[in-house]
TILOTOR-317160 format. One record per residue: chain; x, y, z of N, C-alpha, C in turn. Coordinates in steps of 0.1 Angstrom, whole numbers, plus 5000, padded with zeros to 4 digits. Layout:
// TILOTOR-317160
  nufi  n_px  n_py  n_pz  ca_px  ca_py  ca_pz  c_px  c_py  c_pz
     A     X     Y     Z      X      Y      Z     X     Y     Z
...
END
This chain:
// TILOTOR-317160
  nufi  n_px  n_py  n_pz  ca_px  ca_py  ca_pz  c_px  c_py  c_pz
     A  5899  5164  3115   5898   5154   3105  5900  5140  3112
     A  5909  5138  3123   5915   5127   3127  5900  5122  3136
     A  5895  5134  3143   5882   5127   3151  5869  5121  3141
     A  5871  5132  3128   5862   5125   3120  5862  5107  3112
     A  5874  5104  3111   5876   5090   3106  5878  5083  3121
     A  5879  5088  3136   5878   5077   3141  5863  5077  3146
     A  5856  5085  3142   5842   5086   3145  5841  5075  3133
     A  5841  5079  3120   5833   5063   3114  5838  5052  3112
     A  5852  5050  3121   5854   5037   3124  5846  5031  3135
     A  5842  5038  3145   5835   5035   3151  5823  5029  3147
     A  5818  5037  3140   5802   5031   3131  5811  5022  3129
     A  5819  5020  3118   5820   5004   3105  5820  4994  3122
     A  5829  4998  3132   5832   4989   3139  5814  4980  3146
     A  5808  4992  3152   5795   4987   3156  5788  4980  3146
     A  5788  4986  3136   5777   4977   3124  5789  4963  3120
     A  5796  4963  3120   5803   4949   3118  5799  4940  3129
     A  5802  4945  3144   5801   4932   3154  5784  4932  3157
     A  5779  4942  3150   5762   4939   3152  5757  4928  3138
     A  5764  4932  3130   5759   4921   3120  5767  4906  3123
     A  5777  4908  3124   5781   4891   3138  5772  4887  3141
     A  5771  4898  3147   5759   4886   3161  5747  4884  3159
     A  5743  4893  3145   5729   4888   3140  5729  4876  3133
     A  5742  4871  3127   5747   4861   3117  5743  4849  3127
     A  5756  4849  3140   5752   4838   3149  5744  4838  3154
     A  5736  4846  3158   5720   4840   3165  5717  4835  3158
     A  5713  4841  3142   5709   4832   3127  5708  4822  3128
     A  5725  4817  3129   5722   4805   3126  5723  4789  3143
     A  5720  4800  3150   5723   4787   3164  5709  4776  3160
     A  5710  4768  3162   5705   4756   3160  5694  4752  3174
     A  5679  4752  3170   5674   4757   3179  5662  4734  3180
     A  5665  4732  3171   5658   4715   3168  5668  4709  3162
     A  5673  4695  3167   5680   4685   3160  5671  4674  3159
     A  5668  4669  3144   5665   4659   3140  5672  4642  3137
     A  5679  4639  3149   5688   4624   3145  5700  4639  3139
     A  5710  4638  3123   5715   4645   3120  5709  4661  3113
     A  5703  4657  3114   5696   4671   3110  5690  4680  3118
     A  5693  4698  3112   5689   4705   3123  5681  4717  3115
     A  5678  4721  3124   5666   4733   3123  5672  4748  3132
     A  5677  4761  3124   5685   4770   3129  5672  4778  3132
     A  5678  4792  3141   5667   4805   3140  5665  4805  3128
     A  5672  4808  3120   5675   4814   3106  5665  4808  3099
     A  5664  4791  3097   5652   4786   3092  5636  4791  3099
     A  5638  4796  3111   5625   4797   3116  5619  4810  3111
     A  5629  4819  3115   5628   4833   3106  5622  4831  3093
     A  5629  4825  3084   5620   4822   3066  5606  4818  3071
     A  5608  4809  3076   5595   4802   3077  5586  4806  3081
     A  5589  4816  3092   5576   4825   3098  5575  4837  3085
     A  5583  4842  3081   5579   4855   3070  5571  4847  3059
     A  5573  4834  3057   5569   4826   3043  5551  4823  3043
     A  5546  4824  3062   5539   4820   3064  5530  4831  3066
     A  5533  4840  3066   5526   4854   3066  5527  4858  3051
     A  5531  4853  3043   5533   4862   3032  5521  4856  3024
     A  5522  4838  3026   5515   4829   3020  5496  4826  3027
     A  5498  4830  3042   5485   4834   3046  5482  4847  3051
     A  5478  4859  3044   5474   4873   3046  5468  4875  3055
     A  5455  4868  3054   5448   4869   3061  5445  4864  3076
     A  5456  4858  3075   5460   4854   3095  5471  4860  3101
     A  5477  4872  3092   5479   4880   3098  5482  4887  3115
     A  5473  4883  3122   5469   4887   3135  5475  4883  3145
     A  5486  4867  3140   5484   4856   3153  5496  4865  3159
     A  5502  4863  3171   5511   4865   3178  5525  4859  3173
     A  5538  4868  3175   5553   4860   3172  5552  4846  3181
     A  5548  4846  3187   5550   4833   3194  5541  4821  3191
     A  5531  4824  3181   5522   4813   3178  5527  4816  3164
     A  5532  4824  3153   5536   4821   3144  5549  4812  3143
     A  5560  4816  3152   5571   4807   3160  5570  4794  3158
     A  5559  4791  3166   5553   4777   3173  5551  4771  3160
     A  5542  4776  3148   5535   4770   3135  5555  4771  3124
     A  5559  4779  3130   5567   4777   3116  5574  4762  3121
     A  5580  4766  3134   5592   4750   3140  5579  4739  3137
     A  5569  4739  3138   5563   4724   3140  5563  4723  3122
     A  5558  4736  3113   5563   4727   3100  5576  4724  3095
     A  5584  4727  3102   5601   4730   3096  5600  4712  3105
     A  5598  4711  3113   5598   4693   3121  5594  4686  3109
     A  5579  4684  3109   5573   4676   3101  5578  4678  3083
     A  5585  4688  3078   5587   4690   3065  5602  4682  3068
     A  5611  4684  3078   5624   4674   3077  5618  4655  3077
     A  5610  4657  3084   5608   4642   3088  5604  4634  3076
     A  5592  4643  3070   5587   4641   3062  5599  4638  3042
     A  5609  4644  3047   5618   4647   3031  5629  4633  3039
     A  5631  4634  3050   5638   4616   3053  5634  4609  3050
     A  5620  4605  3057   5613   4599   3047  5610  4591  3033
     A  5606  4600  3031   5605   4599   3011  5618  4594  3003
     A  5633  4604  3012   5641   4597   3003  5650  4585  3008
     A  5646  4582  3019   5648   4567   3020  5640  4557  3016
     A  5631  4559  3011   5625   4549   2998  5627  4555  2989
     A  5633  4563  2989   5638   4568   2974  5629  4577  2960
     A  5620  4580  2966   5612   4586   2959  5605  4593  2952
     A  5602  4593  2941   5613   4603   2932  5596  4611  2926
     A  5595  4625  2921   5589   4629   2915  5598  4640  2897
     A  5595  4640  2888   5595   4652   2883  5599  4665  2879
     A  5602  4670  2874   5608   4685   2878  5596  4688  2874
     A  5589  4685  2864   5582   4687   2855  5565  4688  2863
     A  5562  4677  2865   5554   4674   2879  5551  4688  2888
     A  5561  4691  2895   5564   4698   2904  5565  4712  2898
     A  5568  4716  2887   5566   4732   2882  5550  4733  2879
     A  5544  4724  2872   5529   4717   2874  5523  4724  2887
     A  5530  4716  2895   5523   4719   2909  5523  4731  2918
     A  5530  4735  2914   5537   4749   2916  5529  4763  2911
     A  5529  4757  2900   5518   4768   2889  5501  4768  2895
     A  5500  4751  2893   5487   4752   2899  5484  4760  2918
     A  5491  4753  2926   5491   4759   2939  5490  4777  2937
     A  5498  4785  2928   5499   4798   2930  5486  4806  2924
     A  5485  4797  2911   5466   4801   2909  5459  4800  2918
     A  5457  4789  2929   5447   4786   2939  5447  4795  2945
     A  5463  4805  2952   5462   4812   2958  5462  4824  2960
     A  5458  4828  2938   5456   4842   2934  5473  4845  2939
     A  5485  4841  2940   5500   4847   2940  5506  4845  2926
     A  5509  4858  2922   5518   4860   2911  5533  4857  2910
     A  5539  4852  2904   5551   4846   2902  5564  4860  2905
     A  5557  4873  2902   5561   4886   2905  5566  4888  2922
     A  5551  4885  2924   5552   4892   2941  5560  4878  2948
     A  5561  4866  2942   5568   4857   2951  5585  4858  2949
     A  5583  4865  2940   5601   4867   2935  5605  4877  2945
     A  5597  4892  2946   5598   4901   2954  5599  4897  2968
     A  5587  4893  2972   5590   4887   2985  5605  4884  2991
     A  5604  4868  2983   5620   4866   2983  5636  4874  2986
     A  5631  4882  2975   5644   4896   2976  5645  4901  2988
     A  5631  4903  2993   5630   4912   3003  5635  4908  3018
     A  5629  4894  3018   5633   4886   3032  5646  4877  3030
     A  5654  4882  3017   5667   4866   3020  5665  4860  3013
     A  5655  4850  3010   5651   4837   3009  5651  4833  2995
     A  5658  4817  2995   5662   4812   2982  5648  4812  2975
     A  5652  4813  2959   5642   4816   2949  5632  4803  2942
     A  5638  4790  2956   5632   4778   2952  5625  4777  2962
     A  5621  4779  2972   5616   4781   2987  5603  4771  2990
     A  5595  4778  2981   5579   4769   2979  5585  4759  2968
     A  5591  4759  2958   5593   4748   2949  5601  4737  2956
     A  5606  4739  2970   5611   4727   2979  5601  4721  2987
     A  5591  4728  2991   5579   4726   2998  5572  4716  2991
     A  5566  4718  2975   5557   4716   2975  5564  4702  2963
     A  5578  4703  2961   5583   4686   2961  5584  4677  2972
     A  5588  4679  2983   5589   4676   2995  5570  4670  3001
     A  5563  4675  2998   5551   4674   2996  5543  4662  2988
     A  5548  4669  2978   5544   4656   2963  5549  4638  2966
     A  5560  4644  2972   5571   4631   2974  5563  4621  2985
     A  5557  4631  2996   5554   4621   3005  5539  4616  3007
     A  5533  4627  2997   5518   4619   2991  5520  4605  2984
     A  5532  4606  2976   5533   4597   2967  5534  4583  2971
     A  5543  4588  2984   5551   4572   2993  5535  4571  3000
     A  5530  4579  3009   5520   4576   3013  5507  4568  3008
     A  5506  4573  2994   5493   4565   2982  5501  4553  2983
     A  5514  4550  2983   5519   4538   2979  5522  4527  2988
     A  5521  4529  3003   5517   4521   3013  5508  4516  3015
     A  5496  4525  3018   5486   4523   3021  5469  4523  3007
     A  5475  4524  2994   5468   4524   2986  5456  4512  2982
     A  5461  4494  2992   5457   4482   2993  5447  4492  3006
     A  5445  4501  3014   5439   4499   3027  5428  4511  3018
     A  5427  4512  3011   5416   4530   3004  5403  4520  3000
     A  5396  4518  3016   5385   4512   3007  5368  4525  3006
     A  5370  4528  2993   5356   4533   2995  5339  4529  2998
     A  5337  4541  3009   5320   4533   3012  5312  4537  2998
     A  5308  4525  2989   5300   4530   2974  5289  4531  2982
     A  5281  4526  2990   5269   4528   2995  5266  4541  2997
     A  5271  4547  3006   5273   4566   3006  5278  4573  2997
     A  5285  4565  2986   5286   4581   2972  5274  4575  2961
     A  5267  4559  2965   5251   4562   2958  5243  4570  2963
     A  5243  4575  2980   5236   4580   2984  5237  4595  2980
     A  5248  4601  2975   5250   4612   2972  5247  4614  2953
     A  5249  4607  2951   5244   4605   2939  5227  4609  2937
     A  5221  4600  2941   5205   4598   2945  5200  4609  2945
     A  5207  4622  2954   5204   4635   2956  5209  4639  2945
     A  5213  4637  2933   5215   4649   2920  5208  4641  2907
     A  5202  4654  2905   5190   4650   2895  5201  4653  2881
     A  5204  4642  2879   5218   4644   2863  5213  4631  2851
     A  5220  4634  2837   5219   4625   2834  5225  4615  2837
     A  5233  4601  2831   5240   4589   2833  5256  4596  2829
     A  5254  4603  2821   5269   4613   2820  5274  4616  2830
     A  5267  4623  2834   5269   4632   2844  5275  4625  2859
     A  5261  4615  2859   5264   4608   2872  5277  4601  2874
     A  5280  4598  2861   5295   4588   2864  5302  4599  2864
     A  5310  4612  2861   5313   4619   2867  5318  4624  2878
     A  5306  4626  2882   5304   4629   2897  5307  4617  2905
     A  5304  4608  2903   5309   4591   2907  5325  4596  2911
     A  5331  4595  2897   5344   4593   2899  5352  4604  2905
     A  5343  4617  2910   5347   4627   2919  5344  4623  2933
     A  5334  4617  2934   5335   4619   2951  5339  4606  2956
     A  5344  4598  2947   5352   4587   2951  5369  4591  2956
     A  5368  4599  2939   5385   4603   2946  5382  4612  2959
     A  5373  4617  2959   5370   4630   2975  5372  4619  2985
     A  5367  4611  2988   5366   4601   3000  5381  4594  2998
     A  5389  4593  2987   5405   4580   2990  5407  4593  2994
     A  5414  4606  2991   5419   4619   2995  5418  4619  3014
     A  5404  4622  3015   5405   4617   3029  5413  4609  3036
     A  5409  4598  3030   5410   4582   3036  5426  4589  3035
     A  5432  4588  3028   5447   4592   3026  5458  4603  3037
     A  5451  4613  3036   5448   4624   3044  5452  4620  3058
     A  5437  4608  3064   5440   4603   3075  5451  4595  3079
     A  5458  4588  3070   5466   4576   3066  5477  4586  3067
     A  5482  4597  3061   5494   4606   3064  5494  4607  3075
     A  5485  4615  3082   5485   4619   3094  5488  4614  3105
     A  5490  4596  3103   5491   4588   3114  5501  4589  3112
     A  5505  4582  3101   5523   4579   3095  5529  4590  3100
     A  5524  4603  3098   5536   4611   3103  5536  4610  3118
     A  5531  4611  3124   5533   4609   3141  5537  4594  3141
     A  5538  4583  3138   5543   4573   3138  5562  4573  3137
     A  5557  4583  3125   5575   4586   3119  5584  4596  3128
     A  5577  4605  3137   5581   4616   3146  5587  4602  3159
     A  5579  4591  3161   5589   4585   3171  5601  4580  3171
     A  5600  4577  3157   5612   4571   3145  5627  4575  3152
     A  5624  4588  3154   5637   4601   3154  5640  4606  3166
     A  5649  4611  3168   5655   4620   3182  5652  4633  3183
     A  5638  4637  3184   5640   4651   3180  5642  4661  3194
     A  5651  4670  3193   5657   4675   3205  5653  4690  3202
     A  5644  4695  3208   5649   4713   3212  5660  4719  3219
     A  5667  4726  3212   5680   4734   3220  5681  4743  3227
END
């Protein structure tokens, strides 16, 4: 009897200092942003979030999904400093909006994202932090550079020209590939700012 309870102390003992040390690796701190950091733990979500949310890239290697989760866990901190140091604000409302729309785009049911969740840990707001954090920095971004969105009209007459529509129609499609070209223009205008914003900061690998 006596060898049998110190036999499963043994177990409780191993499974206790194994789950320790799975805790602290968790959470060692692998990027500091100025005060902010980036744990395994965060890299962990992020790589399962990124497989869950592209299926079909499935294939890439731990070390290039690694590489893609830290560089968006960088640019999603930088990017949420950011925004809320001009302070800027979206929605709840907005953002469940955007939420709903993105999960239709991506044929994901509100089901399997809950499941997921359960399954890997991960808080039940996960993409609804994303895709505020997101919203937020389109918004500052439209609002800097919104004076610089000049569209070429010459090339969306030229695209026009090619569709045999009525005058309905045409203005329509006008006012579609207009917003297609500021989206761009925009697009490109993020993309600087964010590398502009990455020199901003101290960012340190650990």
């Amino acid at each position: 009897m006596k060898k049998k309870i110190i036999f499963f102390l043994l177990i409780f003992l191993t499974l206790s200092l194994k789950n320790s040390y799975t805790k602290e690796l968790s959470n060692n701190v692998v990027v500091s942003i100025n005060n902010e950091i980036i744990t395994e733990l965060d890299i962990s979500k992020e790589m399962n979030f990124i497989k869950f949310i592209k299926k079909s890239e499935n294939t890439k290697k731990l070390s290039e999904y690694k590489t893609e989760a830290t560089n968006a866990l960088i640019d999603r901190k930088i990017k949420n400093i950011e925004a809320n140091n001009l302070k800027v604000l979206v929605s709840e409302k907005e953002v469940d909006i955007s939420l709903y729309n993105y999960l239709a785009s991506q044929n994901i049911k509100i089901e399997d994202l809950n499941t997921f969740y359960k399954a890997h840990e991960i808080e039940d707001d996960y993409l609804k932090n994303i895709i505020k954090i997101d919203m937020q920095w389109s918004q500052m971004i439209r609002g800097i550079y919104e004076n610089r969105i000049n569209v070429n009209l010459t090339e969306v007459n030229k695209e026009l020209q090619k569709e045999s529509q009525n005058t309905s129609e045409n203005q329509k499609l006008k006012e579609q590939l207009i917003m297609t070209e500021q989206n761009i223009l925009l697009n490109k205008f993020a993309a600087s700012h964010l590398e502009k914003s990455k020199k901003k900061y101290l960012i340190k690998f650990l």
